[in-house]
LOPAKE-411136 format. One record per residue (C-alpha): x negated, z, y; chain. Coordinates in steps of 0.001 Angstrom, whole numbers. Example, Ala and Ser with C-alpha at 12.3 -4.5 7.8 and 13.67 -1.06 7.14 Angstrom:
ATOM/-12300/7800/-4500/A
ATOM/-13670/7140/-1060/A
END
This chain:
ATOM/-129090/60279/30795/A
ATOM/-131705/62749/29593/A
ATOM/-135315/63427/31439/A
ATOM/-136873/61185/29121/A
ATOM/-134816/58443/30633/A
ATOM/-135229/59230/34203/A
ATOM/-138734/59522/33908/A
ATOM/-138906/55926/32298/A
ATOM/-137018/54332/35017/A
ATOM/-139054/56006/37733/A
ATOM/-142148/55695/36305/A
ATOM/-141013/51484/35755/A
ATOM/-140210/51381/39849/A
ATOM/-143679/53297/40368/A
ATOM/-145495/50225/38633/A
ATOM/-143474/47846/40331/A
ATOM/-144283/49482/43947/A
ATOM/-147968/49227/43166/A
ATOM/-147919/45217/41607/A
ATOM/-146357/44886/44732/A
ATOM/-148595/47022/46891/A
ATOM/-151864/44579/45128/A
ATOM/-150380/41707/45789/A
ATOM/-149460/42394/49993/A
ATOM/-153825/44483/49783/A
ATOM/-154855/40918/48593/A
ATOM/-152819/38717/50705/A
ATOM/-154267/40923/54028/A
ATOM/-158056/40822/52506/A
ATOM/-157280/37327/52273/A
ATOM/-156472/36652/55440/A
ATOM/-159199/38868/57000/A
ATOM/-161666/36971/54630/A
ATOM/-160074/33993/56334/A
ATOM/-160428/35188/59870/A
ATOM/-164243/36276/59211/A
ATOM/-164938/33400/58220/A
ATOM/-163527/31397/60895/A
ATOM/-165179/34361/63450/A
ATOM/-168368/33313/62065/A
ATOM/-168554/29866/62477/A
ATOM/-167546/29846/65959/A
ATOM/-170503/32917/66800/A
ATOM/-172722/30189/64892/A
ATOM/-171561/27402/66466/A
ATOM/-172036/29255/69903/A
ATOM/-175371/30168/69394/A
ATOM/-176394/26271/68302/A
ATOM/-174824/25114/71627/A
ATOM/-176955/28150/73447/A
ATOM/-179737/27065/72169/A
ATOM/-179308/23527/72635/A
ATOM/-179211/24083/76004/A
ATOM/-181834/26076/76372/A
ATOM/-183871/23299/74550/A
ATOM/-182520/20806/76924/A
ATOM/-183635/23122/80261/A
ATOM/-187132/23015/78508/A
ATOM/-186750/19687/77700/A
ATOM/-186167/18673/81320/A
ATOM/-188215/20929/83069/A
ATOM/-190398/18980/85064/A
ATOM/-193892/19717/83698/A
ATOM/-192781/19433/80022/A
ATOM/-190740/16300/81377/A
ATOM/-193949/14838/83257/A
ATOM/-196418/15831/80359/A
ATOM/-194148/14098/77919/A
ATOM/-194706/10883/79531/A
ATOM/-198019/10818/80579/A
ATOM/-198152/11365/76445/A
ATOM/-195896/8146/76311/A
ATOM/-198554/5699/78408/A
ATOM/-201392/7343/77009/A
ATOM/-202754/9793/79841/A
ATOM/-204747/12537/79776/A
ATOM/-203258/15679/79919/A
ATOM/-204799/19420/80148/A
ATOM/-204777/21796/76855/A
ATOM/-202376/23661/79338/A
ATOM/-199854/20869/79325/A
ATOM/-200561/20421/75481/A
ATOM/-199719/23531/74711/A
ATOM/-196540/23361/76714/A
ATOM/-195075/20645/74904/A
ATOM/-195941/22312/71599/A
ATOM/-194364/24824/72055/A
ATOM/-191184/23003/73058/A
ATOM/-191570/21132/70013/A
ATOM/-192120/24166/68113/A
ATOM/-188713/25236/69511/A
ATOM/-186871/22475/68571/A
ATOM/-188580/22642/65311/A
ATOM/-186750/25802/64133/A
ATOM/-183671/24661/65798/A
ATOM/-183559/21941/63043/A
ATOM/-184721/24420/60613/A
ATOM/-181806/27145/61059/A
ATOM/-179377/23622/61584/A
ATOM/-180581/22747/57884/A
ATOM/-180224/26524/56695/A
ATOM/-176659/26113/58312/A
ATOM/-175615/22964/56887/A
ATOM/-176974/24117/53230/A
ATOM/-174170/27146/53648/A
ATOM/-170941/24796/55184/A
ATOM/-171206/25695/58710/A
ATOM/-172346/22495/60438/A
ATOM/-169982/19413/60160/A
ATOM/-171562/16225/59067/A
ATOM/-171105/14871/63066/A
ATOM/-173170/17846/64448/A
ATOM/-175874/17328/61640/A
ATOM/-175889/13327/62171/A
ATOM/-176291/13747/65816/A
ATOM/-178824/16211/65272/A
ATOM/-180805/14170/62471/A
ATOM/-180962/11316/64997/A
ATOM/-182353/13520/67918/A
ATOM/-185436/14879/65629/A
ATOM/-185798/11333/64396/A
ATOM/-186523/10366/67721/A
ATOM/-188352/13271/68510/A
ATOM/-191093/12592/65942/A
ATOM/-191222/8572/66436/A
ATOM/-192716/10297/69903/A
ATOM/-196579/9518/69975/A
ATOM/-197609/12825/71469/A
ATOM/-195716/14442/68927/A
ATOM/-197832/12898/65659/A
ATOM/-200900/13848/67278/A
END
């Protein structure tokens, strides 16, 4: 076997080493793609359930809580206690706004976003809330 040869034979294994070599690089970026992905649904999913909760604490709190329903029956309440449960609502606002930026890229299930549509539904059937 002359030089010629050799070199033909090693130069075939070389290009089968590196099809080979592709094919393991783009099965690992493949499953780190895979892993991202999952990584950042669950940061985004944390941070809905963060803020959730924080919108429930303000939700709750007693003077947005007694404002809310002196609202309901038609009270009186102080631009203080206005402004209070504006900017709750406010809050909640842009909750559902990054929820529906969320959903438009994949990463809110059609459970969460039902739930969700149902509690802004109710939140603006509120009377103080049209006003």
């Amino acid at each position: 076997m002359d030089h010629q040869a050799i070199a033909q034979i090693l130069g075939n294994y070389g290009e089968f080493v590196g099809a080979v070599a592709v094919v393991i690089t783009l099965a690992f970026l493949t499953k780190q793609l895979r892993d991202s992905t999952r990584s950042a649904n669950a940061t985004a999913h944390s941070q809905r359930t963060s803020r959730n909760i924080d919108l429930m604490r303000w939700i709750v709190d007693s003077d947005v809580a007694r404002t809310r329903e002196k609202i309901d029956i038609g009270s009186e309440v102080s631009p203080h206690e206005w402004n209070k449960v504006r900017a709750v609502d406010h809050a909640t606002l842009r909750h559902f706004e990054d929820l529906h930026y969320q959903r438009s890229l994949g990463l809110v299930d059609t459970e969460t976003w039902d739930a969700n549509m149902r509690g802004i539904r109710n939140m603006c059937s509120r009377p103080g809330f049209r006003e």
